[in-house]
PDB file of N, CA, C and O in Angstrom:
ATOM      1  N   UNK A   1      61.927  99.386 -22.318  1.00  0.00           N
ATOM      2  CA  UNK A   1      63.312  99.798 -22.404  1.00  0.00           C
ATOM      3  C   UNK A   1      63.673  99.979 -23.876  1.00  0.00           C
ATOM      4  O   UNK A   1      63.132  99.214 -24.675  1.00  0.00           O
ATOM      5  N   UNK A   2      64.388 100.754 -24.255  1.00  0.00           N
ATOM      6  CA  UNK A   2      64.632 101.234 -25.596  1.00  0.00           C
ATOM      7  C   UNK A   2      66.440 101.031 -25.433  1.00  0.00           C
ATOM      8  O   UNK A   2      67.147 101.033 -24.425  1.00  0.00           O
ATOM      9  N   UNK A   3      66.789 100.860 -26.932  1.00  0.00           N
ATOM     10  CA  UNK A   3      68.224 100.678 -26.861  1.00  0.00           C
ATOM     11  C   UNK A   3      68.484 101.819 -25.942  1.00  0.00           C
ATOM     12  O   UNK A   3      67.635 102.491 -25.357  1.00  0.00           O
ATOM     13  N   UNK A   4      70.106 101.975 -25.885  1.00  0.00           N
ATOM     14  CA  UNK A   4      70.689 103.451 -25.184  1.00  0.00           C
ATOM     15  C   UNK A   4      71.601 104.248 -25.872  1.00  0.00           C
ATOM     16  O   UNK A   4      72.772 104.431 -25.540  1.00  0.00           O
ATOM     17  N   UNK A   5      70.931 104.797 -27.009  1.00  0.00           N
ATOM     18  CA  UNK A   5      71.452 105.621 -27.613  1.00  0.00           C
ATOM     19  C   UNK A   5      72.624 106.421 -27.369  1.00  0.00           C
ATOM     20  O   UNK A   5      73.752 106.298 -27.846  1.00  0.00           O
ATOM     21  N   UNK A   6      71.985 107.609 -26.207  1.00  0.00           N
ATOM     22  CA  UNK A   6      72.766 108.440 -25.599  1.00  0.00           C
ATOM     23  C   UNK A   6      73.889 108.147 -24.996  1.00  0.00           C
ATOM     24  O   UNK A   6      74.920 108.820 -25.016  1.00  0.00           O
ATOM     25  N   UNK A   7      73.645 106.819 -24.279  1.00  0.00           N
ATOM     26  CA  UNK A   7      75.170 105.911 -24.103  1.00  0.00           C
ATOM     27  C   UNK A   7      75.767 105.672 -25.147  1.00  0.00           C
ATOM     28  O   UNK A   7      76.797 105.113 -24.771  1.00  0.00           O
ATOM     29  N   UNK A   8      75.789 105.757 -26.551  1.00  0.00           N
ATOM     30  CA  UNK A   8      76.595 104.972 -27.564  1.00  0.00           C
ATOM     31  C   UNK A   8      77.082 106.234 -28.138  1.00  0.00           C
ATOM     32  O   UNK A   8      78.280 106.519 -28.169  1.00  0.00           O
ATOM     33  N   UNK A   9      76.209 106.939 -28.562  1.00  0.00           N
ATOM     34  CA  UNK A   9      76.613 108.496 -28.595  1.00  0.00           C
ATOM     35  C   UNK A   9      77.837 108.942 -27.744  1.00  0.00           C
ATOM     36  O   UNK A   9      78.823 109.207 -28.432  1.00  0.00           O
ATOM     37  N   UNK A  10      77.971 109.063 -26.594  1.00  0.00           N
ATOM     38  CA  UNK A  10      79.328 109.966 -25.514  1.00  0.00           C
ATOM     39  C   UNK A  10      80.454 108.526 -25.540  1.00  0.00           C
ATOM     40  O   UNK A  10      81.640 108.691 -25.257  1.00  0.00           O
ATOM     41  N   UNK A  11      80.022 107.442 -25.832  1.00  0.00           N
ATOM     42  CA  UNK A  11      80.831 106.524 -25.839  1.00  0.00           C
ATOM     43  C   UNK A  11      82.081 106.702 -26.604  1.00  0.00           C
ATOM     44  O   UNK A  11      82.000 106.256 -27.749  1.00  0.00           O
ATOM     45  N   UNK A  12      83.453 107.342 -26.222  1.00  0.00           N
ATOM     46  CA  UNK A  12      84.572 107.179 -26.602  1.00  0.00           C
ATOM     47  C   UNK A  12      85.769 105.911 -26.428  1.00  0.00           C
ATOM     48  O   UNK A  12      86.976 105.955 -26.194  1.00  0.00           O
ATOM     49  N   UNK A  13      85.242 105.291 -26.557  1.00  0.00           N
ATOM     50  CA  UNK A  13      86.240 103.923 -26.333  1.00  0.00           C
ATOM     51  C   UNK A  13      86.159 103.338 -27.806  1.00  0.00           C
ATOM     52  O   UNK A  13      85.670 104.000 -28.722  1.00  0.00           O
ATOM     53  N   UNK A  14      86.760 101.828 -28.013  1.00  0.00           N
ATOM     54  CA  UNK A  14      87.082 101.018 -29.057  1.00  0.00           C
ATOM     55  C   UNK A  14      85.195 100.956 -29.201  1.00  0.00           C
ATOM     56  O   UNK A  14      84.567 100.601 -28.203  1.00  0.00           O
ATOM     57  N   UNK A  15      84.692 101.202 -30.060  1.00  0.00           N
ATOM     58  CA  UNK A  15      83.377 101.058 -30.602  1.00  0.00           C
ATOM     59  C   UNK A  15      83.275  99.209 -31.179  1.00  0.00           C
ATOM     60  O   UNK A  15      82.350  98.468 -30.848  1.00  0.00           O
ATOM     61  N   UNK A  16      84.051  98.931 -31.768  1.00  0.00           N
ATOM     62  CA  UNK A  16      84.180  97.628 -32.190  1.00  0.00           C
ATOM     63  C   UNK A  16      84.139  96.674 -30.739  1.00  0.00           C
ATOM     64  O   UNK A  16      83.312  95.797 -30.488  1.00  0.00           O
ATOM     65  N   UNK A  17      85.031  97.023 -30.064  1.00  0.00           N
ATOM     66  CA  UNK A  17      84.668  95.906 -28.515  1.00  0.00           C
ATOM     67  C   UNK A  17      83.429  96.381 -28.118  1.00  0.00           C
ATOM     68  O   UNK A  17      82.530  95.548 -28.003  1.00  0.00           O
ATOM     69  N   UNK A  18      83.177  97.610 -27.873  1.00  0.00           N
ATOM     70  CA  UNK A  18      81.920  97.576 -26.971  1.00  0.00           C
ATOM     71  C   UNK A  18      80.639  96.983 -27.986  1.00  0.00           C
ATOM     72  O   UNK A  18      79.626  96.472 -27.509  1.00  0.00           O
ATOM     73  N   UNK A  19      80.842  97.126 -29.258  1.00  0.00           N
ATOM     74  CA  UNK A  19      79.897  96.650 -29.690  1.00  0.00           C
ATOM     75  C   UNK A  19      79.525  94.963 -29.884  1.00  0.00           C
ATOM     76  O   UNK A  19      78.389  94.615 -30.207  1.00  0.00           O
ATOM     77  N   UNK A  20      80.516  94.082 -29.668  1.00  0.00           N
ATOM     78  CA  UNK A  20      81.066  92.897 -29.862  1.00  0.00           C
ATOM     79  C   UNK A  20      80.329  92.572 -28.465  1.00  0.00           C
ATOM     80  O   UNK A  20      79.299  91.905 -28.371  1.00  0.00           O
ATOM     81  N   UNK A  21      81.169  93.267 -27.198  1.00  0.00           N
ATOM     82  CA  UNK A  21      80.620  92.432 -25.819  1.00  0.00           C
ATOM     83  C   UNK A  21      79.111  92.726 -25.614  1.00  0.00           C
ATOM     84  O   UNK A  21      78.546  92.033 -24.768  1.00  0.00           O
ATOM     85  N   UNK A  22      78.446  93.578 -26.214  1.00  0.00           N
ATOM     86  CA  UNK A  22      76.899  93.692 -26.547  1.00  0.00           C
ATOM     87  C   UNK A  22      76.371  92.771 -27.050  1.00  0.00           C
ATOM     88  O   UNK A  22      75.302  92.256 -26.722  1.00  0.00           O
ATOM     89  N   UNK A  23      77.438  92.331 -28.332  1.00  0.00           N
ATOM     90  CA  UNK A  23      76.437  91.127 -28.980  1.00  0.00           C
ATOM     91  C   UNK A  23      76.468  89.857 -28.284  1.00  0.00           C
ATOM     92  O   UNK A  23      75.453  89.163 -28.232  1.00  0.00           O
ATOM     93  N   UNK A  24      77.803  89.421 -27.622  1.00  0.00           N
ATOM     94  CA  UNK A  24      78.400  88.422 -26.692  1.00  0.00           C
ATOM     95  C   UNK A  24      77.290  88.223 -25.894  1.00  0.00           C
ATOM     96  O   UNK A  24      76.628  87.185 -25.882  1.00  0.00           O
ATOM     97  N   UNK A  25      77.081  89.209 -25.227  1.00  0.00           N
ATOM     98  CA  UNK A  25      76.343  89.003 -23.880  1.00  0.00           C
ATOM     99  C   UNK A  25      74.463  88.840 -24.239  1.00  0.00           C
ATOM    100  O   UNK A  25      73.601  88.191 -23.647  1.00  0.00           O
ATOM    101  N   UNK A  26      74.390  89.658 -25.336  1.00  0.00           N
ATOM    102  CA  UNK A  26      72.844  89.546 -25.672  1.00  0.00           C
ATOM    103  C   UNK A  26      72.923  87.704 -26.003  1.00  0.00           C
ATOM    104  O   UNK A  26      71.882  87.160 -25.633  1.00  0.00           O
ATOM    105  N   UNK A  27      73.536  87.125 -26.367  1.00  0.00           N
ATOM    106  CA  UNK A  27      73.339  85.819 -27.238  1.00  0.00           C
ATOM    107  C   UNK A  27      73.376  85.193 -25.488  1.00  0.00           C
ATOM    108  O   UNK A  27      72.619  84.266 -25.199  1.00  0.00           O
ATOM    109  N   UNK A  28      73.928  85.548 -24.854  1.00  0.00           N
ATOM    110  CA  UNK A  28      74.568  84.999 -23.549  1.00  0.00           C
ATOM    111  C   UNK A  28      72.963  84.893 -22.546  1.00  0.00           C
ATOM    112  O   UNK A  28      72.446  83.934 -21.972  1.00  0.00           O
ATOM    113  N   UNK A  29      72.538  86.341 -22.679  1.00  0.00           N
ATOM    114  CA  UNK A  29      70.850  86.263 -22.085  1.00  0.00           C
ATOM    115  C   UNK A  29      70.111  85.275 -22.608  1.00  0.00           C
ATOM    116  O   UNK A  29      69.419  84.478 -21.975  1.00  0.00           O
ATOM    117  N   UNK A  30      70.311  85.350 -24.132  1.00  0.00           N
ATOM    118  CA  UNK A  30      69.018  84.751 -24.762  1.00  0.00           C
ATOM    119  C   UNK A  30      69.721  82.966 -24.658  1.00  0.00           C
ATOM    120  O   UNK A  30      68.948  82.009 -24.675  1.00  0.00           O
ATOM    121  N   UNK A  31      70.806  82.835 -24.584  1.00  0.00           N
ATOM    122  CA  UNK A  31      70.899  81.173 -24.223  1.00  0.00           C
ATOM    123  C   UNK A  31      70.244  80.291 -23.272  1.00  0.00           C
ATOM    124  O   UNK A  31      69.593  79.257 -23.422  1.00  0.00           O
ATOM    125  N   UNK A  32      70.674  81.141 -21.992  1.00  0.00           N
ATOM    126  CA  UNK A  32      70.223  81.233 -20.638  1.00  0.00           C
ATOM    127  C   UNK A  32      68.935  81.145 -20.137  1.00  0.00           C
ATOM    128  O   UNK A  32      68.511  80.552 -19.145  1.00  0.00           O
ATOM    129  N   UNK A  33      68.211  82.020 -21.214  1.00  0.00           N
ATOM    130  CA  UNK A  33      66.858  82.140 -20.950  1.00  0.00           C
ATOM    131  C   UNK A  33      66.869  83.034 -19.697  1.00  0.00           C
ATOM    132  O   UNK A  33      66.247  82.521 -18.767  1.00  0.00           O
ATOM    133  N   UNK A  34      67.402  84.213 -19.430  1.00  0.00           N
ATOM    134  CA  UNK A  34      67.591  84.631 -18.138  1.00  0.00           C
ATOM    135  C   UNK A  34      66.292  85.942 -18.064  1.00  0.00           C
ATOM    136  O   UNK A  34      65.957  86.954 -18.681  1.00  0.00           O
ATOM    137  N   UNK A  35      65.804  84.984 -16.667  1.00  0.00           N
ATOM    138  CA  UNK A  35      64.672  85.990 -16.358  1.00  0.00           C
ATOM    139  C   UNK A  35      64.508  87.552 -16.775  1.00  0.00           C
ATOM    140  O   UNK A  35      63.562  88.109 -17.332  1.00  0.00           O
ATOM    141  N   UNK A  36      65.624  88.018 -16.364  1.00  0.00           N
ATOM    142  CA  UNK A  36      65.522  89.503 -16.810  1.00  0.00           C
ATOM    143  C   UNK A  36      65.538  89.937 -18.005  1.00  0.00           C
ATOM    144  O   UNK A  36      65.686  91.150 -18.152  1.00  0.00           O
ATOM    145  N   UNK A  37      65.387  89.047 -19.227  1.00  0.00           N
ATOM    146  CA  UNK A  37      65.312  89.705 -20.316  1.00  0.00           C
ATOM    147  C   UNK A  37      63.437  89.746 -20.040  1.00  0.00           C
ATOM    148  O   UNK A  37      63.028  90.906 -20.085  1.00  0.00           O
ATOM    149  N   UNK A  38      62.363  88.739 -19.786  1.00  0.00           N
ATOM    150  CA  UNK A  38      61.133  88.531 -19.672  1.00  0.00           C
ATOM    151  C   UNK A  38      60.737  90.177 -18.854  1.00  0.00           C
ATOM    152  O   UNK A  38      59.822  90.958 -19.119  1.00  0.00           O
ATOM    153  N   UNK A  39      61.392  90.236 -18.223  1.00  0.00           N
ATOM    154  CA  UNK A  39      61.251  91.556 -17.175  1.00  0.00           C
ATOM    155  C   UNK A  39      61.441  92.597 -18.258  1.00  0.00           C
ATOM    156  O   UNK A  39      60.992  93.696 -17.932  1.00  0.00           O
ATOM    157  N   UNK A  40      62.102  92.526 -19.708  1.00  0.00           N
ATOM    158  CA  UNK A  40      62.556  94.108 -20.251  1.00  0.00           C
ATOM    159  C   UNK A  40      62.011  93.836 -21.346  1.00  0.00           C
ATOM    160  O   UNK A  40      62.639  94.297 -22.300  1.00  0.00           O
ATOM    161  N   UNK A  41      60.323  92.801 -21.830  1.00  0.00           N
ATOM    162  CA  UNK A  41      59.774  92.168 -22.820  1.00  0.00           C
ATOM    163  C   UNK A  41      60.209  92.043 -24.137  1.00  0.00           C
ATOM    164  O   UNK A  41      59.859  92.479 -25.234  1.00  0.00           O
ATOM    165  N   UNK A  42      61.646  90.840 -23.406  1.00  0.00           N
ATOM    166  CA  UNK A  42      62.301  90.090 -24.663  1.00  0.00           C
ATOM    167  C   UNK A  42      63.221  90.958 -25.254  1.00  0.00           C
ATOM    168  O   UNK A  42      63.953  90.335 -26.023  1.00  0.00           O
ATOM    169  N   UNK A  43      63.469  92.127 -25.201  1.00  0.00           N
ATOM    170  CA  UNK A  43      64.416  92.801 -25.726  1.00  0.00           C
ATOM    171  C   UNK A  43      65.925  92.738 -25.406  1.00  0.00           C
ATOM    172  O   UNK A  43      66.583  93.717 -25.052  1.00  0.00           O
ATOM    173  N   UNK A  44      66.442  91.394 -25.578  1.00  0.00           N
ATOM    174  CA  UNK A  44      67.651  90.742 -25.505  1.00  0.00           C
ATOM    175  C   UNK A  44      69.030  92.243 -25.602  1.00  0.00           C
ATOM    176  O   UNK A  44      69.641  92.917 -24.773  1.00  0.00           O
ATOM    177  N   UNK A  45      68.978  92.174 -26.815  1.00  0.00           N
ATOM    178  CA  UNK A  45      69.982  93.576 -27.645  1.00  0.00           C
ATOM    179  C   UNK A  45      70.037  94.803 -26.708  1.00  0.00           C
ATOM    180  O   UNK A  45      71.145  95.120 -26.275  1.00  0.00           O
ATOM    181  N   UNK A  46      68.861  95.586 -26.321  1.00  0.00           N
ATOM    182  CA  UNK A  46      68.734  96.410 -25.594  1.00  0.00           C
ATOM    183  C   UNK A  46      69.337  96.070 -23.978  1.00  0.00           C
ATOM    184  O   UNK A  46      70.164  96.817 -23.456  1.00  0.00           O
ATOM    185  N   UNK A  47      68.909  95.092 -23.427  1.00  0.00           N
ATOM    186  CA  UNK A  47      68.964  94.675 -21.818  1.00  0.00           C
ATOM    187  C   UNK A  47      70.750  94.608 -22.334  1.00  0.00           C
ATOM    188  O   UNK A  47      71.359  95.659 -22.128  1.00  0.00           O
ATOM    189  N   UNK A  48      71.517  93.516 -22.933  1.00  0.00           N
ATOM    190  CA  UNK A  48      72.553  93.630 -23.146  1.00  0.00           C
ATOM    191  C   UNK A  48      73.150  95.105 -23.164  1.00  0.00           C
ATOM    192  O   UNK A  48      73.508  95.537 -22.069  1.00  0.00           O
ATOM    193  N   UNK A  49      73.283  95.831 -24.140  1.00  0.00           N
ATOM    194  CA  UNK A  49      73.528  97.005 -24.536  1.00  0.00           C
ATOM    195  C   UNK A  49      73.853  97.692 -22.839  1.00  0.00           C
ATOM    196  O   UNK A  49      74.925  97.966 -22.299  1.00  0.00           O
ATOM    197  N   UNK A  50      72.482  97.803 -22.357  1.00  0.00           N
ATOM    198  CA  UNK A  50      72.421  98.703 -21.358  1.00  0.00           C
ATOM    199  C   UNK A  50      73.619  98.269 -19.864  1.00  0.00           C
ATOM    200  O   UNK A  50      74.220  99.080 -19.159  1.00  0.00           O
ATOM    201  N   UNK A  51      73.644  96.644 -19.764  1.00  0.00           N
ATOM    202  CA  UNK A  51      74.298  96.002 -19.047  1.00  0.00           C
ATOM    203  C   UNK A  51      75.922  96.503 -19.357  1.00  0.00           C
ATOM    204  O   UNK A  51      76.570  97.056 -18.468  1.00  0.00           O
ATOM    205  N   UNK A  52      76.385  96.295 -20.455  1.00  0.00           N
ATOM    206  CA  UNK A  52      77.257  96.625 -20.913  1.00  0.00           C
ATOM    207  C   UNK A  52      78.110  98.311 -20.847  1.00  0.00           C
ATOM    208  O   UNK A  52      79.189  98.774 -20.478  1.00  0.00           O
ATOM    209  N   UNK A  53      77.154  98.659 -21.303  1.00  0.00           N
ATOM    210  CA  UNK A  53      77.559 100.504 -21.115  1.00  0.00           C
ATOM    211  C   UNK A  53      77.504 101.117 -19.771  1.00  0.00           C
ATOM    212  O   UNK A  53      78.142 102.062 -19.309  1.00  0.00           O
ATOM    213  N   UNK A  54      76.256 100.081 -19.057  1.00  0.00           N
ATOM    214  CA  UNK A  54      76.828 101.048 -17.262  1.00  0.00           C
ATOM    215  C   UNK A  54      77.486 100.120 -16.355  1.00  0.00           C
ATOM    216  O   UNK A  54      77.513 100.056 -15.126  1.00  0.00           O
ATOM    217  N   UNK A  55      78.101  99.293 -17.439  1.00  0.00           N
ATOM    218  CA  UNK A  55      79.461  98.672 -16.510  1.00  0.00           C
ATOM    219  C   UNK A  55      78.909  97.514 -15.274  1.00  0.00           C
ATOM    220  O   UNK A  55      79.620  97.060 -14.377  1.00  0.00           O
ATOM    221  N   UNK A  56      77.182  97.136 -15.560  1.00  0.00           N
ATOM    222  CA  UNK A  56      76.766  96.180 -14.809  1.00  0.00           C
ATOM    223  C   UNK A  56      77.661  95.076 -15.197  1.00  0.00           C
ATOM    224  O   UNK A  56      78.071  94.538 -14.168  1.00  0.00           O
ATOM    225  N   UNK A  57      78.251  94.377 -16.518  1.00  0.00           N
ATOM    226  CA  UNK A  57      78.848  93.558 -16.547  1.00  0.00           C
ATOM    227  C   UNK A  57      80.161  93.901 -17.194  1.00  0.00           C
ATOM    228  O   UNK A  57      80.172  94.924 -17.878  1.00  0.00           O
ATOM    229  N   UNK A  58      81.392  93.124 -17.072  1.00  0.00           N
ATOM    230  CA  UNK A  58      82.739  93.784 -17.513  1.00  0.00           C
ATOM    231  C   UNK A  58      82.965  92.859 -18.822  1.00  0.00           C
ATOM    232  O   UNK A  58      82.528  91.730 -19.046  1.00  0.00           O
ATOM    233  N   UNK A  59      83.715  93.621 -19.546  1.00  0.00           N
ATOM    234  CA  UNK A  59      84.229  92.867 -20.602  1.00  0.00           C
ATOM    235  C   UNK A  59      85.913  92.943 -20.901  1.00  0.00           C
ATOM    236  O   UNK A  59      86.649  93.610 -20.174  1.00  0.00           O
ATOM    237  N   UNK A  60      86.371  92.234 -21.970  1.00  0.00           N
ATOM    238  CA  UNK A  60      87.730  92.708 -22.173  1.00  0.00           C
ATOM    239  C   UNK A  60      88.216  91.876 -23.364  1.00  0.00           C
ATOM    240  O   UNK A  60      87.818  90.712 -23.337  1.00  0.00           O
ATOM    241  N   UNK A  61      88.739  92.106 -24.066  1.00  0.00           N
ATOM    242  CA  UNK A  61      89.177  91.593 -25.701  1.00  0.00           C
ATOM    243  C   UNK A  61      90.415  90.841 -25.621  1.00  0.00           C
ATOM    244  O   UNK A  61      91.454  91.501 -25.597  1.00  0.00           O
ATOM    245  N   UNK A  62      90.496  89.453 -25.573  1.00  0.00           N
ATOM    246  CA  UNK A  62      91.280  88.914 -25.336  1.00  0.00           C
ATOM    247  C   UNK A  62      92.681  88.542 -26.754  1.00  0.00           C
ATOM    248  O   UNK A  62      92.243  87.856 -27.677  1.00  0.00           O
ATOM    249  N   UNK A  63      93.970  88.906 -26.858  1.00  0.00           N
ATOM    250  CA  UNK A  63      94.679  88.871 -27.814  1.00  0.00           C
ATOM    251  C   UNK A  63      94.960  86.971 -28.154  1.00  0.00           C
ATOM    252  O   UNK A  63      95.548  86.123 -27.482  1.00  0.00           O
ATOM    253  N   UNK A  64      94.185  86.879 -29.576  1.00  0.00           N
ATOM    254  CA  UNK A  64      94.308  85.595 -29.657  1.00  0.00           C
ATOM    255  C   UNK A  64      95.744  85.398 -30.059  1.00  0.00           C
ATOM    256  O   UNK A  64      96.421  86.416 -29.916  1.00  0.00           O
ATOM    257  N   UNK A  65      96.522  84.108 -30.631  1.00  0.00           N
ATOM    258  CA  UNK A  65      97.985  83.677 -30.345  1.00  0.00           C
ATOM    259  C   UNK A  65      98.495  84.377 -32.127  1.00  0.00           C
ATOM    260  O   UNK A  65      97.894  84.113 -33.169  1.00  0.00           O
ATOM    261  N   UNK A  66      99.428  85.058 -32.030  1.00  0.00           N
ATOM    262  CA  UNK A  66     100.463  85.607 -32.912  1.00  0.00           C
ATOM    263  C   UNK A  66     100.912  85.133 -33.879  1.00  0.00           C
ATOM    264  O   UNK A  66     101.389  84.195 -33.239  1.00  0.00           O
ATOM    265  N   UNK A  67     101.237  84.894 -34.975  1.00  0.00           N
ATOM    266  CA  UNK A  67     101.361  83.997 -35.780  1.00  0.00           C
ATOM    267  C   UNK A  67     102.610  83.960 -36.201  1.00  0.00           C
ATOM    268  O   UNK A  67     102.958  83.118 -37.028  1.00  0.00           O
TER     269      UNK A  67
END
């Protein structure tokens, strides 16, 4: 599996969140130790990435408190 370029490319949304819940969730695999990264040989960043952009997992940017 190779990053997903072509997904990041047509990607018109907040680039900063999607890139954030990529990193979120890659740290989130590799905590876990979750089988399916072993299945995509260790490529944490990528398996994330891809999870992320076809909406296998949801994200959302939560507004921390106002000052």
């Amino acid at each position: 599996m190779i990053f997903p370029l072509e997904n990041l490319i047509e990607y018109e949304g907040n680039m900063y969140a999607i890139t954030s819940a990529a990193s979120r969730r890659a740290y989130q695999l590799s905590m876990l130790q979750d089988p399916e990264v072993k299945e995509h040989e260790g490529k944490v960043v990528s398996l994330a990435a891809q999870q992320v952009f076809t909406k296998e997992i949801e994200f959302r940017i939560e507004e921390g408190p106002s000052s």
